[in-house]
N, C-alpha and C positions, 0 to 999 in steps of 0.2 A: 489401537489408540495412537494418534499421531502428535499429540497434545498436550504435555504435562503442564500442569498451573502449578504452582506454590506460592503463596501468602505469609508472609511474614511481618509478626508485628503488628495488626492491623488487629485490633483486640475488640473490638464492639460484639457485646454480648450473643446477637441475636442477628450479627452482619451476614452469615452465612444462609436466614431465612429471613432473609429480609421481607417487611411483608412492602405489597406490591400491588395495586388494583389489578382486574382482569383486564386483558384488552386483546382487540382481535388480532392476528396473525398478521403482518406487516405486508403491503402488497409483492415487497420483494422477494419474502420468502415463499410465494404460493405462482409467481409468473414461473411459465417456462418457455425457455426460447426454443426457436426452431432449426432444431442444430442440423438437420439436414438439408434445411435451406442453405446453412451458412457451408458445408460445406462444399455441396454443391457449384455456389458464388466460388471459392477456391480455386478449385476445381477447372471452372472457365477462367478467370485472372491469374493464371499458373504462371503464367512466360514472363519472371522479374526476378533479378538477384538481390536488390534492395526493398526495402520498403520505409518510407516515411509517414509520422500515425501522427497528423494534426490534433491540437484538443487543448480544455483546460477542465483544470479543477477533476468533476467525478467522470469526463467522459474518456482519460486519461489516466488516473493514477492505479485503478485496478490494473491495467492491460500493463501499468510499468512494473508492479509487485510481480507480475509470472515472470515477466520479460528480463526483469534483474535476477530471478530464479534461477532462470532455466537462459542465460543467454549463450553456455557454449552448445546447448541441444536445440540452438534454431534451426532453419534452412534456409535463411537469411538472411541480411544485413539489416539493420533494423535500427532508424532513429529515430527519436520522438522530440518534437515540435510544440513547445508550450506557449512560443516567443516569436512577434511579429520582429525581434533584432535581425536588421540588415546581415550586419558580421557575420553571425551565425545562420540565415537563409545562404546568404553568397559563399559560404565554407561550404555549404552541404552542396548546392550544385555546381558546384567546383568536383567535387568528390563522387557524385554519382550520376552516373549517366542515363541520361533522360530515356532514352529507350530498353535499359536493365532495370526501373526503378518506378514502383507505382507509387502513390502518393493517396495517402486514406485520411481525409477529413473527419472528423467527429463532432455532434454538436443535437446535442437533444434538440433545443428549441431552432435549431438552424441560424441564430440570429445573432451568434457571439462573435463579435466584429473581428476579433483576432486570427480567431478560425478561418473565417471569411478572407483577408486581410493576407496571410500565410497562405490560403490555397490560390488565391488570383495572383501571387508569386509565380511558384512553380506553374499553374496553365500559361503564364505569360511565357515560359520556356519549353513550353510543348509536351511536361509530363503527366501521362495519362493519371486516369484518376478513379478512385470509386469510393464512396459516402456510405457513411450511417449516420442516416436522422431523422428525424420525426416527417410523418406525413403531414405536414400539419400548414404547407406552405408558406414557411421561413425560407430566408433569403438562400441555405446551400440545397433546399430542396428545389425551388425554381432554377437554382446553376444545373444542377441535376439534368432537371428536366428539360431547359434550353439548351444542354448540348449535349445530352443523352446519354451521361453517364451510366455507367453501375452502381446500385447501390442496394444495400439492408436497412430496413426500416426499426428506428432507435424505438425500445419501448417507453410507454408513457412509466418510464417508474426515475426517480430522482438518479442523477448521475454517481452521486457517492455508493448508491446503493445496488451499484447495477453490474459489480465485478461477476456476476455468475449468470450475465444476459448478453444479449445481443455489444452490448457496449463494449465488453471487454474478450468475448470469445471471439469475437470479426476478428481483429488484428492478430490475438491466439492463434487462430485458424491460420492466417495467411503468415503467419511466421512459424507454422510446422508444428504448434502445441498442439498434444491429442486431448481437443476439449470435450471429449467426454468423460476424462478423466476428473476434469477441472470442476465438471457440472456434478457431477458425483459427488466427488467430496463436500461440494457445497450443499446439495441437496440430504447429505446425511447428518451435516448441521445444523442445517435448520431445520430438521425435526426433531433434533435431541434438545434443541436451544427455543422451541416453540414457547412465546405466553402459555400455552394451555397445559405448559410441564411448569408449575410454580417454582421451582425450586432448581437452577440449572445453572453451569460454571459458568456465562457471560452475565448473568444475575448476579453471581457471585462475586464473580473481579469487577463489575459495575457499581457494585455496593462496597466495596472496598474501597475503589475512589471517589465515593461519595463518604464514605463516613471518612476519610481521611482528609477531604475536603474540610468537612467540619470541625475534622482537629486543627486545621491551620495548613494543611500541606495543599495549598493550591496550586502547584506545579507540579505538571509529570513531565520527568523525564527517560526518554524512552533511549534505550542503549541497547545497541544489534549488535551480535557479537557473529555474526555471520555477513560477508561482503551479498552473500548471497539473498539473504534476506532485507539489505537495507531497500530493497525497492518499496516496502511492506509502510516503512516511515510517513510517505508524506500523506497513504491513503491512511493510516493512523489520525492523522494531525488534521485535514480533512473531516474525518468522521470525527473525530471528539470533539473539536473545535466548531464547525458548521452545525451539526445536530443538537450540542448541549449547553452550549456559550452563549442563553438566553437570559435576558431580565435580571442582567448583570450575575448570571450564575453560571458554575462548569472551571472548569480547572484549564492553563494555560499550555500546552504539551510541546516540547523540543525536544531534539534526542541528537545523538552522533553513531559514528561505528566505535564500536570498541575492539583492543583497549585502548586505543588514538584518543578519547573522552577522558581518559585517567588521568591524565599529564595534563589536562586543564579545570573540569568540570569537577573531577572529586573531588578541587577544593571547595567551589558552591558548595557541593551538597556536604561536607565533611566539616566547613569553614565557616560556611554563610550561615543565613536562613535558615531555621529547618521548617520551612517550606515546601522541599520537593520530595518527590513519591517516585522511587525510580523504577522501571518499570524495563526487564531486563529480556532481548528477543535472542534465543538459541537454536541451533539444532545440533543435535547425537553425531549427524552422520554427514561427517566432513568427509572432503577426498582424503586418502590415507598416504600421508607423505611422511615420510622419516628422514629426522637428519643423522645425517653424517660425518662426523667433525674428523678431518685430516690427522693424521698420526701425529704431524710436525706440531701441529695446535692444540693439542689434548693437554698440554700441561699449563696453557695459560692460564692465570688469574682471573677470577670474574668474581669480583664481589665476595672474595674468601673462598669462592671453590673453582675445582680445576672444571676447564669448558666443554672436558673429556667426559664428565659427567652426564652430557645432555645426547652424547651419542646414541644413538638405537632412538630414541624418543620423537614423539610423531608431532609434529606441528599442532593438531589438535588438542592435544597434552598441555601444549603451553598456552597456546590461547585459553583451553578451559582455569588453566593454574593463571591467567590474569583475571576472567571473570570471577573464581575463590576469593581471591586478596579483595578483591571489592567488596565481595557478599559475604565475607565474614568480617570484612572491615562495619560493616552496616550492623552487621548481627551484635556485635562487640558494644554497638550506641546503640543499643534496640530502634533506627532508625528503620520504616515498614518501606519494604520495598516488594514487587512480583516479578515472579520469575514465568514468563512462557516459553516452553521448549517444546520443538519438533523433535520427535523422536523416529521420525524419517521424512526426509527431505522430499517430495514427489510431486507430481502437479495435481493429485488427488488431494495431497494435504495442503497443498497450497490454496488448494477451492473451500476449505475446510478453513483456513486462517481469516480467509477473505471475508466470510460469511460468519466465523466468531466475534470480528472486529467489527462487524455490522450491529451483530445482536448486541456487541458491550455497549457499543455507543447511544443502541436505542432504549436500551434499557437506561443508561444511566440519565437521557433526558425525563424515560418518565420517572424515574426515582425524585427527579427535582422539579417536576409537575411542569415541565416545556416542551412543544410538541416537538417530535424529533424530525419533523418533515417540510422545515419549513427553514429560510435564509433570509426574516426579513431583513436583515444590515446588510449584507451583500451587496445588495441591487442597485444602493445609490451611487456610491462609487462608479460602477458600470455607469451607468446613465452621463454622470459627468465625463465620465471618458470619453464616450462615445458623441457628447454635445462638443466635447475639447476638440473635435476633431475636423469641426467646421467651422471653427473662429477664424 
């Protein structure tokens, strides 16, 4: 098990079977990607100590969840490009040298002007390049093909939902993560978390913020208590946000690292409103560091005990003893908050995280009868952008 849930507070009789129409198996959970294609593509684009991962929104935040994982086990250097800002393109090739450093665009439909915008940057400086995107001829598939790049073909499935396909293992791959580890885990999630199993734990904490919904708590607030997991947040807020934030329904989601959120946020949730549903991200298995407080220090003062006390004690100790004070501060106002924990940190259970967050999110649009595969508000916005840019 890599996965512990607990629920607290969240009292609705019959939340736990929640009943549910049937529905077929979600196309993301049934594609498989072609991972010895992609390693292959590797394999030939080896010769680069940098690599820069264009994209926005879902063709991007999977690939940053592993990458914030796992970033001191890359093979190397690795940033990612959300932001056609000048300051920040001109920092980075200041910083990496065009011939150490490939540069990988992302873009399902080809056609997201940023992307575009950001990669005719870096070509303007001579940095080679390789894509993933639809064959579908959009504008970075025709760059592609007029100047003969490399590239992997994006599958037709929604970008938020595509962290265990071609979208998010390309970049995996080319920064040294063993995606078949990645693919694994995902794939033994989604068949534990299938529709055709009624009864299953992303139904569960789906259904918990839907009936908390209903009591009033329409903010989640998500608190990582791991630097290592905070990459996991924004494909979080993404998936609940974009799939169930329909017909004026769905819950609002922000989150911080903790305990850096304590000393601001707990007064919200402690003070304010009780509106929000805090929704808490851990793992077991931190690196094992112990402190060691100096002879000469041992007898100072801290808050009525001596500092000598915290000797021998391991950094994850006290992290864990901030996320306590919280979660029994909660417990104390029977305020309902979830706990999800890794109970091993790995790129197996990281494929497993990626594809829980998927099934919650799809579950909890159909809980509240909106199709979870669709962004009509999105789009306008785009449009105007992209009209703003020839006035």
């Amino acid at each position: 098990m890599s996965l512990k849930i607990e629920i607290d507070h969240v009292n609705e009789k019959k939340r736990e079977v929640q009943e549910l129409p049937r529905h077929d198996t979600p196309d993301f959970a049934e594609y498989k990607p072609d991972i010895d294609a992609i390693k292959t593509a590797k394999e030939e684009e080896h010769n680069f100590d940098n690599l820069v991962v264009i994209g926005n929104g879902g063709s991007i935040t999977s690939f940053r969840a592993y990458l914030y994982a796992f970033f001191p086990e890359t093979d190397v250097d690795v940033r990612l490009v959300t932001t056609m800002d000048p300051d920040y393109l001109n920092r980075l090739s200041r910083e990496l040298d065009s011939e150490k450093t490939l540069v990988m665009p992302i873009s399902k439909s080809g056609d997201t002007v940023g992307v575009i915008e950001s990669l005719i940057y870096f070509m303007a400086r001579d940095y080679p390049v390789f894509a993933v995107t639809s064959d579908n001829g959009g504008a970075l598939k025709q760059i592609v093909e007029r100047e003969d790049l490399g590239w992997i073909r994006h599958p037709d499935i929604g970008g938020r939902f595509s962290g265990a396909t071609e979208t998010a293992l390309v970049p995996a791959a080319f920064a040294g993560m063993p995606i078949d580890e990645i693919r694994k885990g995902a794939e033994e999630m989604y068949e534990k978390l299938s529709p055709k199993k009624q009864y299953n734990s992303a139904l569960n904490v789906a259904s918990a913020f839907y009936d908390a919904e209903k009591k009033g708590y329409e903010n989640l607030f998500a608190g990582f208590y791991s630097t290592r997991m905070f990459g996991f947040y924004p494909l979080f807020v993404q998936l609940m946000h974009e799939t169930v934030c329909k017909n004026r329904k769905g819950q609002t989601v922000s989150g911080d690292l903790g305990p850096e959120f304590q000393h601001h946020t707990n007064q919200r949730i402690f003070g304010g409103k009780k509106d929000v549903l805090p929704v808490f991200f851990r793992t077991e298995n931190h690196e094992e560091e112990v402190m060691r407080i100096p002879e000469e220090l041992k007898e100072i003062d801290l808050r009525g005990r001596r500092l000598g006390l915290l000797d021998g004690r391991t950094y994850q100790e006290a992290l864990e003893s901030e996320y306590y004070g919280v979660k029994d501060a909660l417990d104390e106002e029977k305020i309902p908050s979830i706990d999800l924990t890794f109970t091993e940190l790995s790129h197996e259970a990281a494929g497993k995280l990626v594809a829980f967050i998927q099934y919650v999110a799809v579950y909890s649009a159909w809980l509240r009868d909106v199709d979870p595969f669709t962004q009509p508000d999105v789009e306008n916005s785009k449009k105007l952008g992209f009209e703003h840019r020839f006035k």
